[in-house]
C-alpha positions as CSV (number, residue, x, y, z in Angstrom):
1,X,0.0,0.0,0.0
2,X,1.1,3.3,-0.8
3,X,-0.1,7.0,0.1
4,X,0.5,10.2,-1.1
5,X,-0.8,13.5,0.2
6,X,-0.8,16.5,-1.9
7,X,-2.0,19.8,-0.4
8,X,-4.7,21.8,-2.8
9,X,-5.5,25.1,-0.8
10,X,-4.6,26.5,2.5
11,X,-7.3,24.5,4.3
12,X,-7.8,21.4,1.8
13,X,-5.8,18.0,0.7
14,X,-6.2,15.6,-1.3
15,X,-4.7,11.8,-0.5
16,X,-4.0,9.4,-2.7
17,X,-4.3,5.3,-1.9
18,X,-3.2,2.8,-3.6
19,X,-3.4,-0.5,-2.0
20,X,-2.3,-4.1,-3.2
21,X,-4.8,-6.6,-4.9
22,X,-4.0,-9.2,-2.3
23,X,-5.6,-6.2,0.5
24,X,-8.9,-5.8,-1.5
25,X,-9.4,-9.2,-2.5
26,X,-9.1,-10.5,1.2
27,X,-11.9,-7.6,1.5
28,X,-14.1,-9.1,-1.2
29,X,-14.1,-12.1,0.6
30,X,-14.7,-10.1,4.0
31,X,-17.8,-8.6,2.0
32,X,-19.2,-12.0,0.2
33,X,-19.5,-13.8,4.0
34,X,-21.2,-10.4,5.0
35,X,-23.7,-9.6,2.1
36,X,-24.4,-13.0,1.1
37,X,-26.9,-13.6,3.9
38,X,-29.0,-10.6,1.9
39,X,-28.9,-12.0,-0.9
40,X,-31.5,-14.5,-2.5
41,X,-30.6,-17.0,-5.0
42,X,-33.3,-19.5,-6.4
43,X,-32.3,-23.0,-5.5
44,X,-30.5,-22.1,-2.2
45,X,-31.3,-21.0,1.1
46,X,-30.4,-17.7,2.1
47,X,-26.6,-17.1,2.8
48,X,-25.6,-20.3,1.4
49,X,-25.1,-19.0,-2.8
50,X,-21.7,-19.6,-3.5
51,X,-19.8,-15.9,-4.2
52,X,-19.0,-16.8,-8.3
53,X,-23.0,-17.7,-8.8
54,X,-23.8,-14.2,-7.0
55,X,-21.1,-12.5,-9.2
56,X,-22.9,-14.1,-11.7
57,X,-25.9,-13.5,-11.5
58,X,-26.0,-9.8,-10.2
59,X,-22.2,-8.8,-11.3
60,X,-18.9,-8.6,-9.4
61,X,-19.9,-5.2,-8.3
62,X,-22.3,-6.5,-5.9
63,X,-19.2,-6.9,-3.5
64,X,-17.6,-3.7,-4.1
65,X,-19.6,-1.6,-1.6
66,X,-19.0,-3.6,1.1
67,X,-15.4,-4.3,0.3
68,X,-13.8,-0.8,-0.2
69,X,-15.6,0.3,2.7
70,X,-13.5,-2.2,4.8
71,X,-10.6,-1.1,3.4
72,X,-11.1,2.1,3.3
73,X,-12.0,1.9,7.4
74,X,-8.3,0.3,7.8
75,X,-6.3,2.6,6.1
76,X,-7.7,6.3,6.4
77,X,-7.3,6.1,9.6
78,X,-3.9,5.0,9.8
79,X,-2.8,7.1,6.8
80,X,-4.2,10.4,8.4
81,X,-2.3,9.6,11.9
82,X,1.0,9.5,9.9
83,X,1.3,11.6,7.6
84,X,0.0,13.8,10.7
85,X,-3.2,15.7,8.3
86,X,-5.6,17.6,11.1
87,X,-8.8,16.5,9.5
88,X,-11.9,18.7,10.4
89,X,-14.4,17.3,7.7
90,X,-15.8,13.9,6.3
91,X,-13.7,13.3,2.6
92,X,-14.9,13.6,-0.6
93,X,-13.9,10.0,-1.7
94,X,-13.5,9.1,-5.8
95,X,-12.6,5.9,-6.7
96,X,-10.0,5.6,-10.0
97,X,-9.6,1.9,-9.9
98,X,-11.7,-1.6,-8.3
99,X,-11.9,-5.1,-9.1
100,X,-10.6,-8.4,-8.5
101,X,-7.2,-8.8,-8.9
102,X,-6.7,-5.1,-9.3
103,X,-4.8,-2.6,-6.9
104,X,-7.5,-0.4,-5.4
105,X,-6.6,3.3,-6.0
106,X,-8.5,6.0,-4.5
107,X,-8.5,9.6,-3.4
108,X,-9.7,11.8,-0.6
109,X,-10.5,15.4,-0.7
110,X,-10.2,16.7,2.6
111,X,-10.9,20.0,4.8
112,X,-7.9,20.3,7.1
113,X,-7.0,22.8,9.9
114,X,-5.8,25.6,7.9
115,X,-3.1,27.5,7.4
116,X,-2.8,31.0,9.6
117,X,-0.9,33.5,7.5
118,X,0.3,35.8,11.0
119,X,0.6,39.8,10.1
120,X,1.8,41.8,12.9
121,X,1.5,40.6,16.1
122,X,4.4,41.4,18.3
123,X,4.7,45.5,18.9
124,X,0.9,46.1,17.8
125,X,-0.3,49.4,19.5
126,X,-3.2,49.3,21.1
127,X,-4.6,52.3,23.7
128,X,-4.9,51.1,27.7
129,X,-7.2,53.2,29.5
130,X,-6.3,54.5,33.0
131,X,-9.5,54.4,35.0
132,X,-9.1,57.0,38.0
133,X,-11.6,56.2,41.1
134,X,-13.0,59.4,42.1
135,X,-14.4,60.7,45.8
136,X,-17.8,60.3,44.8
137,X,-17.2,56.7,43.7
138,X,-16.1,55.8,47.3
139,X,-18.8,58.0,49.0
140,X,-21.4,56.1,46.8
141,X,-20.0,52.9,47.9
142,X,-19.6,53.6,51.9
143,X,-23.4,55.2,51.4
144,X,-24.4,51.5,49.6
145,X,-22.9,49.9,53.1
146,X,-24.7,52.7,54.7
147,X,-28.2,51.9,53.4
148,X,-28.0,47.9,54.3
149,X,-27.4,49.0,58.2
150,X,-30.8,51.4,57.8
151,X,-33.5,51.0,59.8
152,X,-37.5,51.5,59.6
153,X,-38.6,54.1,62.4
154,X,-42.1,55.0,63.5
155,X,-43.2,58.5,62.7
156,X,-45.5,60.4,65.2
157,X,-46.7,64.1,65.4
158,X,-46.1,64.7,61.7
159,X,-47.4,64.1,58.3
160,X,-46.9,61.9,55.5
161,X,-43.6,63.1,53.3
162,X,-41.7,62.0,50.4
163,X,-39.5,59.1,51.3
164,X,-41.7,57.3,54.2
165,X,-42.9,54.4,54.3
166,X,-46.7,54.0,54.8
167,X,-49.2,51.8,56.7
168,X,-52.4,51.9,54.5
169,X,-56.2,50.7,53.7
170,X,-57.4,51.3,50.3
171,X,-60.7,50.9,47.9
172,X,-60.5,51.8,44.3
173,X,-63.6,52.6,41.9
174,X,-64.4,53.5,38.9
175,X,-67.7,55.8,38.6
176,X,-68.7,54.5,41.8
177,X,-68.0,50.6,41.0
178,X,-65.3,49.0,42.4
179,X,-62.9,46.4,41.0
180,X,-61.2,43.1,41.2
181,X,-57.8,44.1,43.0
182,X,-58.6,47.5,43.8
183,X,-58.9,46.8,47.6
184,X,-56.3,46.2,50.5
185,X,-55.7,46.4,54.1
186,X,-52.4,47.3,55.9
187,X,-50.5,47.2,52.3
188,X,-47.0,49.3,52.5
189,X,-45.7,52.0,50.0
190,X,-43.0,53.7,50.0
191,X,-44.0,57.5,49.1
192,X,-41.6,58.5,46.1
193,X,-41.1,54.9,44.6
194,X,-43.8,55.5,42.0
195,X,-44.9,52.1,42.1
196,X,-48.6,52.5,42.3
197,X,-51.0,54.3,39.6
198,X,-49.0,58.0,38.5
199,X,-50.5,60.8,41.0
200,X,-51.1,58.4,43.6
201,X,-48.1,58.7,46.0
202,X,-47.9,62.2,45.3
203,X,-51.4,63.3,46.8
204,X,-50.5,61.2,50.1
205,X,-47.7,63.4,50.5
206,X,-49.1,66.2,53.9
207,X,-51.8,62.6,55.1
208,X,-51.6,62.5,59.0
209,X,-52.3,58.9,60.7
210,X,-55.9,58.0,60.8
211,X,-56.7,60.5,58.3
212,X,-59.4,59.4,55.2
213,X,-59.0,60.7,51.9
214,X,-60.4,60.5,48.4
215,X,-57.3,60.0,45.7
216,X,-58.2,61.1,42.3
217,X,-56.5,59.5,39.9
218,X,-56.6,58.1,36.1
219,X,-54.8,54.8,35.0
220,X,-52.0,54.7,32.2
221,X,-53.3,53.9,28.8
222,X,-51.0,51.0,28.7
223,X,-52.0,49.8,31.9
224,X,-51.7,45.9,32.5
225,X,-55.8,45.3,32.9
226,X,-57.1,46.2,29.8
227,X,-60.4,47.2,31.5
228,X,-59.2,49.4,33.3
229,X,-56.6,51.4,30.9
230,X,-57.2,54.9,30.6
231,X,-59.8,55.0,32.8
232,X,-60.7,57.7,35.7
233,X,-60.5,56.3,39.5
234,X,-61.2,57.6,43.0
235,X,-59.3,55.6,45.8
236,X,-60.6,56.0,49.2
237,X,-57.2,55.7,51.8
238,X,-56.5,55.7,55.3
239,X,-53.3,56.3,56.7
240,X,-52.7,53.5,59.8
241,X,-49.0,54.5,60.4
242,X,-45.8,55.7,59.4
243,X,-42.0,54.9,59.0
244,X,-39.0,56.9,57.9
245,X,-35.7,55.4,57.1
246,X,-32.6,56.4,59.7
247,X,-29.6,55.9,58.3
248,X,-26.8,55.2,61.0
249,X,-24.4,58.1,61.6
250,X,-21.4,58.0,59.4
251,X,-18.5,58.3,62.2
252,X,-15.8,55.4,63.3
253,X,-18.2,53.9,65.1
254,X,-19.9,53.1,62.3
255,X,-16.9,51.4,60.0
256,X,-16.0,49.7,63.4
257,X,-20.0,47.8,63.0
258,X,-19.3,47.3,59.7
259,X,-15.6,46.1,58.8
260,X,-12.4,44.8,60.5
261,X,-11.4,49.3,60.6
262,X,-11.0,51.5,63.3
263,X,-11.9,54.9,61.5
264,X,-14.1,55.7,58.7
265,X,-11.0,56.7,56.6
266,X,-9.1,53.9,57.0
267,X,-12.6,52.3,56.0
268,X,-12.8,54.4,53.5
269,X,-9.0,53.9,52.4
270,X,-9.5,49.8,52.0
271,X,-12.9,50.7,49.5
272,X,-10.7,52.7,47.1
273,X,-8.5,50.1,47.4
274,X,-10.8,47.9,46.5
275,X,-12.4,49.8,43.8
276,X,-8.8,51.0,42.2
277,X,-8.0,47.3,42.0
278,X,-11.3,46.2,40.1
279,X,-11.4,49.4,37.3
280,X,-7.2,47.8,37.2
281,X,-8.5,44.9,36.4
282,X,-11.2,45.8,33.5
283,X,-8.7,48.1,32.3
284,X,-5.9,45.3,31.7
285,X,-9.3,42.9,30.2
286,X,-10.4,45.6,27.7
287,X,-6.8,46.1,26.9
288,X,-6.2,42.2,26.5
289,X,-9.0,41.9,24.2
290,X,-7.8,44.3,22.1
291,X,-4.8,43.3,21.4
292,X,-6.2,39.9,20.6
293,X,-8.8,41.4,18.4
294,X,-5.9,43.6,16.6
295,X,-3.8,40.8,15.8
296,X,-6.6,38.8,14.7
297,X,-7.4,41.2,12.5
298,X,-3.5,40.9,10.8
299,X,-3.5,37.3,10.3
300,X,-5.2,35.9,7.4
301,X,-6.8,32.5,7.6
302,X,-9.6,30.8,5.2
303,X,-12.1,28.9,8.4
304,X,-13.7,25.4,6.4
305,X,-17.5,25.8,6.6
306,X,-17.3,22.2,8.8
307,X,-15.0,23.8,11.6
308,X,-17.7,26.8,11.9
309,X,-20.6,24.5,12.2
310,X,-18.7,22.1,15.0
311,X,-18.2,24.9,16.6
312,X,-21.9,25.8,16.8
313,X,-22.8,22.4,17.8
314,X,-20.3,22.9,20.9
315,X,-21.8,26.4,21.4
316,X,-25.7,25.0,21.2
317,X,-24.8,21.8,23.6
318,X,-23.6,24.4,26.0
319,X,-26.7,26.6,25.8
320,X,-28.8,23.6,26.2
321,X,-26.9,22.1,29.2
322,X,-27.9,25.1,30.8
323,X,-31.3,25.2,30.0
324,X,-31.6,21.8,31.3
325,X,-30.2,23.4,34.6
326,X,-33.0,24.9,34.4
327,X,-35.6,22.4,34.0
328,X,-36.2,23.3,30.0
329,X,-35.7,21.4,27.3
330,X,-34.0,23.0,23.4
331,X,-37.1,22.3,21.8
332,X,-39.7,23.9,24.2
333,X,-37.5,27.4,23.9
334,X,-36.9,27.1,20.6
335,X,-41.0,26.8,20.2
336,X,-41.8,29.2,22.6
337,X,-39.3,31.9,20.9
338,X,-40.9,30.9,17.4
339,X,-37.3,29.7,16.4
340,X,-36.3,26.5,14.1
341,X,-33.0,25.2,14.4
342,X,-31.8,26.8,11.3
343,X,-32.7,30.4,12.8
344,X,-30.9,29.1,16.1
345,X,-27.8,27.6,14.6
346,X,-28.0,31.3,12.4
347,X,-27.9,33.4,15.4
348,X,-24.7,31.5,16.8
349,X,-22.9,31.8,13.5
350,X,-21.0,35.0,13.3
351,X,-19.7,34.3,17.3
352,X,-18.6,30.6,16.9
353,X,-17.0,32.1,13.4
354,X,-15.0,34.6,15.4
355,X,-13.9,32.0,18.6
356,X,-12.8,29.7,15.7
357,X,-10.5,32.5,13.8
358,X,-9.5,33.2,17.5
359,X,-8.4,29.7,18.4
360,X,-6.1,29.2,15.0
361,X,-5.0,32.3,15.6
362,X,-3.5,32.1,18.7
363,X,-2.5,28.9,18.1
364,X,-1.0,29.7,14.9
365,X,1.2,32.0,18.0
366,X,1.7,29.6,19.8
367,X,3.4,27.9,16.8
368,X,5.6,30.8,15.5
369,X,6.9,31.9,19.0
370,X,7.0,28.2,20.3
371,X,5.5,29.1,23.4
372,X,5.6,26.2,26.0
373,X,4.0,26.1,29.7
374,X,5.6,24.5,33.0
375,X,4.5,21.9,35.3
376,X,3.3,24.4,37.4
377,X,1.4,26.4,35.1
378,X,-0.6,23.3,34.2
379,X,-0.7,22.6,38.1
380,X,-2.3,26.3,38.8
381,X,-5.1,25.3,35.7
382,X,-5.7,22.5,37.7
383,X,-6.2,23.8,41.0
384,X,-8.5,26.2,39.3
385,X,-10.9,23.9,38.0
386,X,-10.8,21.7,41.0
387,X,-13.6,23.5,42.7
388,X,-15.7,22.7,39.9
389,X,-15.4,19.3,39.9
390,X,-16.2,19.1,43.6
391,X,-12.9,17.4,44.2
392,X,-9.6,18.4,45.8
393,X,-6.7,19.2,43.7
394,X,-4.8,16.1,44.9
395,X,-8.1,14.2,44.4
396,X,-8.3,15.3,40.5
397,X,-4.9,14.6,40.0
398,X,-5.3,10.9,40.6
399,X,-8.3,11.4,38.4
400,X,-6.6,12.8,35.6
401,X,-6.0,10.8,32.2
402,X,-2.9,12.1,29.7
403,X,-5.5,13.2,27.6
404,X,-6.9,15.5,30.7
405,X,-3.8,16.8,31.6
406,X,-2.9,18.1,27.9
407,X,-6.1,19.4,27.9
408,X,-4.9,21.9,31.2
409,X,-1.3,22.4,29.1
410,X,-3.2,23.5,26.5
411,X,-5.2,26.0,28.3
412,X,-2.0,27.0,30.3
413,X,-0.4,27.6,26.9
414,X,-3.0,29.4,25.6
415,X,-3.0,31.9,28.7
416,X,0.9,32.3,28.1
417,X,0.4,33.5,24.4
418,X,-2.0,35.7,25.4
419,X,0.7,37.1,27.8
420,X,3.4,37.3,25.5
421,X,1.1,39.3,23.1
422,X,-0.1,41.6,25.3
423,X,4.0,42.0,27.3
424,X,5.1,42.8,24.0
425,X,2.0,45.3,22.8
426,X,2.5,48.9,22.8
427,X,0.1,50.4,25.4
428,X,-1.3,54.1,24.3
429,X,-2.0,56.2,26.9
């Protein structure tokens, strides 16, 4: 047997087989023992027609089928494994030559990882933003820890005003009729929240406790209950009590309640911290991405159709792994957003192109630089998906196949391009 590979495109090749007589005819007998049970021939009972009556009587062909896909199952993949061709696609097969007695030649048109033509990718400039925290940042933030330590205290010997929290009883009609869900006892609202009918909260606003009023009001057009959109309504209300929020003072003593600080500025202090660490962080992200995105953009790279549509296979899997998290099933949502799988697989198309261009990219990186990772690096990818599996990080260890393991190298690797790329950009202020 011989096989030759000859590379047609960037992303495509075609191999060439030519394997001995001897192979196929061992084949043909392969296929006669397998076929022949089909196969009915007057005079004998099924499976027992000798192969040269069968050939006879329906041609030698009747065997071919059979035959060259037996070969073909032990030498593609053997032939693909050494001459080391990343396949991402089923061949287009085209037979030159079959028979008894005859070598069987054949050749495969195949979609292979492609080529990644790299343009610039070390020194590409890129701007890095420099996010400054301000006072009323931090302020907003200590006054966010303020509002959780508030509490509810009753009002007496004054009125209603914007920002308490009222005790009511309420009955709503409409020209003297009232109507489903209009009526309530001891229901809260908090005056300024605008979450009952417009003009409601407002007219409250001056109410003492015990007092009875008459609200007018008028519904919104859009309003929920059809019935009752746009329509004029007088709710009768009685005020049974009143809250206002305290906020607790905002001294030491305070950040002592609250965090492991003696004073409010060192309190203070530790949230800038906080917060000039976290816009650090989305500052370096942005800036990561756009490197990646930048040198992305340089390299030139023809994606095969088949890698794409893996990819949103992966991508769909994933979404409905999570809807099953959820108790829903792929073909419910899909129904209940008037989807078919063709619109769905459309909607994932232009993002699973993009994480594919991405991936050979990088890789293509990876490659050109020959950028390796230590035993440590794939030790720290472990320990970070150890929490996920529910297992220690000595635990998945023992776990661990070679497969799994390359699998963490890989990811470590990928990380370390990304770092090279970025080490090596040139940040704009």
């Amino acid at each position: 047997m011989s096989t030759t590979v000859e590379k047609i495109s960037s992303n495509k090749v075609k191999l060439s087989f030519d394997i001995d007589a001897a192979q196929f005819d061992a084949a043909m007998d392969k296929a006669y023992i397998k076929v022949r049970g089909q196969v009915n021939i007057p005079g004998f009972r099924k499976g027992k027609a000798p192969r040269k009556l069968i050939e006879n009587m329906y041609g030698e062909g009747v065997f071919y089928d059979e035959a060259f896909e037996l070969v073909f199952d032990e030498v593609y993949g053997p032939a693909i494994d050494e001459k080391k061709v990343d396949v991402v696609d089923r061949p287009e097969i085209e037979i030159q030559q079959i028979g008894a007695g005859k070598n069987l030649q054949f050749t495969c048109e195949v979609f292979v990882k492609p080529d990644v033509t790299l343009g610039e990718y070390k020194g590409v400039e890129v701007k890095k933003e420099k996010t400054e925290v301000t006072d009323e940042q931090v302020d907003a933030k200590v006054e966010e820890e303020r509002s959780k330590q508030a509490t509810e205290v009753a009002v007496e010997g004054r009125a209603v005003a914007e920002g308490d929290t009222v005790n009511l009883d309420y009955a709503g009609s409409v020209d003297g009729v009232a109507f489903a869900g209009g009526t309530a006892q001891g229901q809260t609202l908090k005056i300024g929240s605008h979450t009952f009918i417009p003009g409601f909260e407002e007219q409250m606003v001056g109410m003492n406790i015990g007092e009875e009023k008459d609200l007018d009001v008028t519904f919104p057009e859009e309003y929920h209950a059809k019935e009752l959109a746009g329509k004029k309504a007088v709710f009768h209300v009685k005020v049974n009590g009143i809250t206002e929020t305290q906020l607790p003072a905002l001294d030491d003593d305070f950040a002592k309640d609250i965090s492991e600080f003696d004073t409010l500025e060192e309190y203070k202090a530790d949230i800038r911290a906080k917060l000039e660490a976290q816009a650090a962080e989305r500052d370096q992200n942005a800036f990561t991405n756009a490197v990646i995105e930048k040198v992305i953009a340089n390299a030139t790279v023809e994606i095969p159709e088949a890698m794409i549509e893996r990819q949103i296979d992966s991508m769909m899997r994933d979404f409905e792994y999570r809807l099953a998290s959820q108790g829903l099933k792929l073909a419910d949502f899909m129904k209940y957003t008037g989807q078919d799988e063709k619109a769905f697989r459309a909607n994932y198309r232009d993002q699973a192109e993009k994480s594919v261009r991405a991936h050979l990219v990088l890789e293509a990186v990876e490659k050109a630089e020959a950028i390796d990772a230590t035993e440590e690096q794939i030790d720290a990818q472990i320990a970070q998906f150890a929490p996920q599996s529910g297992k220690s990080v000595e635990e998945l260890k023992q776990t661990l196949t070679e497969a799994d393991r390359e699998y963490f190298k890989a990811d470590a690797i990928r990380d370390n391009a990304i770092k090279f790329l970025c080490d090596n950009a040139k940040a704009e202020a």
